[in-house]
MIDOSE-1310 file (N, C-alpha, C; in nm, 2 decimals, decimal comma, always signed):
residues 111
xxxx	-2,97/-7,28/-1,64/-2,89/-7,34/-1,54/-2,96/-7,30/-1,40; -3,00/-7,39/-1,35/-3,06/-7,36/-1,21/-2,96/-7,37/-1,06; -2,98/-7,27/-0,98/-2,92/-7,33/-0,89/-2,93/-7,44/-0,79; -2,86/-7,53/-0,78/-2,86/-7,63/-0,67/-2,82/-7,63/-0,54
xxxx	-2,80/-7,50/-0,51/-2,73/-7,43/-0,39/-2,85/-7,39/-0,30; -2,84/-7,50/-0,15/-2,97/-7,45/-0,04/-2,88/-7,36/+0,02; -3,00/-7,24/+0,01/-2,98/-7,15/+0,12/-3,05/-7,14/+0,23; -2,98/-7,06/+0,39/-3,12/-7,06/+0,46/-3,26/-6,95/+0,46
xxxx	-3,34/-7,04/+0,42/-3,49/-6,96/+0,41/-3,50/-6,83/+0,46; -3,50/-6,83/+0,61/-3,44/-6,67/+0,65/-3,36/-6,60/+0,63; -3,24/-6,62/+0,55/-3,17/-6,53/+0,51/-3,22/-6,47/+0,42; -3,28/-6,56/+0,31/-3,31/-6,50/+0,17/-3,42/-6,40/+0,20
xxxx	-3,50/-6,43/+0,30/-3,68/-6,34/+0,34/-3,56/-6,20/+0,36; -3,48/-6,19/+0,46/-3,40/-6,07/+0,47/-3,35/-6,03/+0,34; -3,29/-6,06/+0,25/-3,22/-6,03/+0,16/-3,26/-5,89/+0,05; -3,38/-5,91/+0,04/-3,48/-5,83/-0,06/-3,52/-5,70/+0,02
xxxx	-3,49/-5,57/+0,04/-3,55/-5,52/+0,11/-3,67/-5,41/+0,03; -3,64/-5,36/-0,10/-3,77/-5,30/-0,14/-3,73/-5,27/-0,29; -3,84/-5,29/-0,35/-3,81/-5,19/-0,55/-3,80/-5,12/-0,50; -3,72/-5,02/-0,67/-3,71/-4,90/-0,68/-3,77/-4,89/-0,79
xxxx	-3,90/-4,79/-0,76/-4,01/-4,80/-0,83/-3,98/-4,64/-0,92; -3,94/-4,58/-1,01/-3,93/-4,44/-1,01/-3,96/-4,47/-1,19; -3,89/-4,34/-1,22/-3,95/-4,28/-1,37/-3,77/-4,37/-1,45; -3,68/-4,37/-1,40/-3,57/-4,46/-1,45/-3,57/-4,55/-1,47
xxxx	-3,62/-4,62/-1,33/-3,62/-4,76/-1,34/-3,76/-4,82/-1,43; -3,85/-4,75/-1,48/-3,95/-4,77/-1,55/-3,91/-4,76/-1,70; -3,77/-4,68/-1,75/-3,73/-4,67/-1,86/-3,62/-4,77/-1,85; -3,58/-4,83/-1,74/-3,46/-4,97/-1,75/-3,55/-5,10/-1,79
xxxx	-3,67/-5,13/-1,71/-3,74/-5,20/-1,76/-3,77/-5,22/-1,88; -3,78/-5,10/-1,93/-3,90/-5,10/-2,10/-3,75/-5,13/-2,20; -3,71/-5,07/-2,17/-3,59/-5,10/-2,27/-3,49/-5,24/-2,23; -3,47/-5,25/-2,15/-3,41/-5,41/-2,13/-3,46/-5,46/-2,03
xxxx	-3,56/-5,49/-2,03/-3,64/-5,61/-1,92/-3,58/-5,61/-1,77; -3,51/-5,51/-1,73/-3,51/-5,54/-1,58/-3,54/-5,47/-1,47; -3,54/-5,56/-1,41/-3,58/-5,49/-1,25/-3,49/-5,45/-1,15; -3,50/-5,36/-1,07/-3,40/-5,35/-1,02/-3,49/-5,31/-0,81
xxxx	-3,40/-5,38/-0,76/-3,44/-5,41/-0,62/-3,29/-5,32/-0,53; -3,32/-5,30/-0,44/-3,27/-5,24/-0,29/-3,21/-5,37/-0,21; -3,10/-5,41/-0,24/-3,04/-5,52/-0,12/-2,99/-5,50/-0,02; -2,95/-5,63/+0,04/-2,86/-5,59/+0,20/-2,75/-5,58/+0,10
xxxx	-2,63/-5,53/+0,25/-2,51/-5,47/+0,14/-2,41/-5,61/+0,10; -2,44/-5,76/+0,20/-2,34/-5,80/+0,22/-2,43/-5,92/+0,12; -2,51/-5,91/+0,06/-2,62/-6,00/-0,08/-2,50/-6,04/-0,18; -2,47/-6,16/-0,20/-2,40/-6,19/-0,34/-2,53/-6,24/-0,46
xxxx	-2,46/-6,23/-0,55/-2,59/-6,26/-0,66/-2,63/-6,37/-0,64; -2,57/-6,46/-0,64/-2,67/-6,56/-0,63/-2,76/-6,59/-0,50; -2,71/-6,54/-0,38/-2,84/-6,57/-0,29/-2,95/-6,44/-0,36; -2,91/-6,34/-0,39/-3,02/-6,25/-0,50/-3,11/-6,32/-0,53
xxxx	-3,03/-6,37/-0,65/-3,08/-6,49/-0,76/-3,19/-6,60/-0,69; -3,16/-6,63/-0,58/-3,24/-6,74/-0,49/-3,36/-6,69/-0,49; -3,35/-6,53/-0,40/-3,41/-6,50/-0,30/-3,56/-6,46/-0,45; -3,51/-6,40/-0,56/-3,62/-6,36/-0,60/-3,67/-6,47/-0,67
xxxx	-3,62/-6,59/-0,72/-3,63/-6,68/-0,76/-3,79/-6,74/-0,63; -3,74/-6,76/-0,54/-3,80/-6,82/-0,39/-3,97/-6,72/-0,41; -3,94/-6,59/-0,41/-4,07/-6,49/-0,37/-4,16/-6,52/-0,48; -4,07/-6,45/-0,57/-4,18/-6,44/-0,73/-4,19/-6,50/-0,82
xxxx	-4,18/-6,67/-0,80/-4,18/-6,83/-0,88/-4,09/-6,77/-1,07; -3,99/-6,68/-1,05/-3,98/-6,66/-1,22/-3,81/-6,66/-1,24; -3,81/-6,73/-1,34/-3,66/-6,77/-1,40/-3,60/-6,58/-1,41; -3,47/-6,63/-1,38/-3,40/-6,53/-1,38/-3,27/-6,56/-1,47
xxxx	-3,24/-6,45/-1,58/-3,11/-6,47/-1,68/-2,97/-6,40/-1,60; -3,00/-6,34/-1,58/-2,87/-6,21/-1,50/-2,89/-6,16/-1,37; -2,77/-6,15/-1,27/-2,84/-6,05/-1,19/-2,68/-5,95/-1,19; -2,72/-5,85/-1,18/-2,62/-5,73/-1,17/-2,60/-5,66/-1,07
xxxx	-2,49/-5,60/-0,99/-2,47/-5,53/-0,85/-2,41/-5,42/-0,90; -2,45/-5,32/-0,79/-2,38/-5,17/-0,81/-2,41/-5,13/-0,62; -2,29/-5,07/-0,58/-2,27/-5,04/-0,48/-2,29/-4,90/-0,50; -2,37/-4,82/-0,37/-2,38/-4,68/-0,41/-2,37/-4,63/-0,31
xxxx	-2,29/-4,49/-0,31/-2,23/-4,42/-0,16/-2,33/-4,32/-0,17; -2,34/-4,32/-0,05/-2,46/-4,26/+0,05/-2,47/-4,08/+0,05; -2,51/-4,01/+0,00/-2,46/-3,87/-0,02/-2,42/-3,75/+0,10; -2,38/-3,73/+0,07/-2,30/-3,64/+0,19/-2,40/-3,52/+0,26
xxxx	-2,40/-3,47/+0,30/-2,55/-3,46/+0,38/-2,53/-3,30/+0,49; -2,55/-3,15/+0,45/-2,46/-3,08/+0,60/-2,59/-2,99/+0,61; -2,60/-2,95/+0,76/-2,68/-2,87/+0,84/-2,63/-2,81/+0,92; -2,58/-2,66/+0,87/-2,53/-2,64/+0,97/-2,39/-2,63/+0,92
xxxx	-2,35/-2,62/+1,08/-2,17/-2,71/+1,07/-2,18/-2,84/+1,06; -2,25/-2,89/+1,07/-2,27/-3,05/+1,12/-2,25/-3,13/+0,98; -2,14/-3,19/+0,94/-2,18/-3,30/+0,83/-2,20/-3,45/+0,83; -2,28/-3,50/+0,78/-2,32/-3,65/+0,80/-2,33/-3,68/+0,64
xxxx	-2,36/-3,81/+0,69/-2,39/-3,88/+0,51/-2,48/-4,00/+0,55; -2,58/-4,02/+0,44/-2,71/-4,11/+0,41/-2,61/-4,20/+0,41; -2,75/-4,32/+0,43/-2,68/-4,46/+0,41/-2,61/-4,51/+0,26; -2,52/-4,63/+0,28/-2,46/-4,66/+0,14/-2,58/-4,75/+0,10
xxxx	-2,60/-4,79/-0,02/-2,72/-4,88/-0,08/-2,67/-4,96/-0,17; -2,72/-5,09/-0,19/-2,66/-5,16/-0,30/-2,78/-5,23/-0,39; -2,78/-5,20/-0,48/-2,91/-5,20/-0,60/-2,83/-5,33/-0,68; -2,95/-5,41/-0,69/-2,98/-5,52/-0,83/-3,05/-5,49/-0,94
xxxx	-3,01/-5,56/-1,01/-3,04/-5,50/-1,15/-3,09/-5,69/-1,20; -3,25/-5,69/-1,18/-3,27/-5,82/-1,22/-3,33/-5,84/-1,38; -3,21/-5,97/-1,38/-3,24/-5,94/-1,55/-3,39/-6,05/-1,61; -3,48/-6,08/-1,64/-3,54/-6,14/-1,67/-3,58/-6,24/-1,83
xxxx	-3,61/-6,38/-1,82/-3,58/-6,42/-1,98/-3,73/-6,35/-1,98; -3,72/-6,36/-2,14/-3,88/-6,26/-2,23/-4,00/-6,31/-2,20; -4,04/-6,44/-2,17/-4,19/-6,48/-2,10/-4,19/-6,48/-1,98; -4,13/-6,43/-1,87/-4,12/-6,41/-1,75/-4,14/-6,25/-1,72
xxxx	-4,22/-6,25/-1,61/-4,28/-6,09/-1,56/-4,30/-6,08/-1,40; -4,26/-6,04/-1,31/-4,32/-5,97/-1,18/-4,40/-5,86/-1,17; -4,50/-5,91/-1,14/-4,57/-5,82/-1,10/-4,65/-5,77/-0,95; -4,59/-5,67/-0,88/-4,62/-5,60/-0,79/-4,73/-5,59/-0,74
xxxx	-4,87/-5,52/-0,81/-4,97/-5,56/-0,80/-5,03/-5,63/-0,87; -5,11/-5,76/-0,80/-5,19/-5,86/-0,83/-5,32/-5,79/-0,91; -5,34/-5,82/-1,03/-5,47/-5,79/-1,10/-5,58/-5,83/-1,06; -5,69/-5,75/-1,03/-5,79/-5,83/-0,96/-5,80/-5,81/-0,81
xxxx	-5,68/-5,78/-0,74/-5,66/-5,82/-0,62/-5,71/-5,66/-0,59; -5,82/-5,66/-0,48/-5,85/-5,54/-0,38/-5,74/-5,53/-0,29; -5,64/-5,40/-0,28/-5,59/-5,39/-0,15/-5,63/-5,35/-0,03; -5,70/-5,27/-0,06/-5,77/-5,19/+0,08/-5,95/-5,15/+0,04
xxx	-6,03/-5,22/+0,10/-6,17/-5,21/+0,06/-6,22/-5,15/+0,20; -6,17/-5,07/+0,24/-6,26/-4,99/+0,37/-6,32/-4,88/+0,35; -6,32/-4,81/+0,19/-6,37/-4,68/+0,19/-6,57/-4,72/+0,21
């Protein structure tokens, strides 16, 4: 099912703000094919759905939200708390892949 819902282009470039590239999310991948990205907080799945659909030309089966509170944080007397974060969990069908780095592609050739 594809969406037929235009969004605007600039919202979706905002939408995405970075992977979470770590040793977990590398064991969520290998065991159920997904990816999981760093959104804005106010992202519903489907402009998600859009936005990664729009960047990285690849069908998407699921997308999943989890809101996460910001940890509490003290120095001192002083207490603060980190930002809240809201993570996707992108589900991908089985011949579909992102990939981060381009094979082939030089990033930096100034040495």
């Amino acid at each position: 099912m594809s969406i037929n819902i235009k969004y605007n282009k600039e919202r979706l470039m905002k939408i995405l703000l970075f992977p979470i590239i770590s040793e977990k999310a590398t064991f969520v991948y290998k065991k159920n094919k997904q990816i999981i990205f760093c959104v804005m907080r106010d992202a519903t799945k489907l402009e998600i759905k859009a936005a990664i659909e729009l960047f990285f030309k690849v069908k998407i089966k699921a997308v999943q939200v989890v809101n996460r509170l910001g940890k509490q944080k003290r120095s001192g007397k002083n207490i603060g708390r980190r930002k809240h974060m809201r993570h996707a969990f992108i589900c991908l069908y089985p011949d579909q892949e992102i990939d981060f780095i381009k094979k082939g592609e030089i990033i930096n050739d100034s040495y």
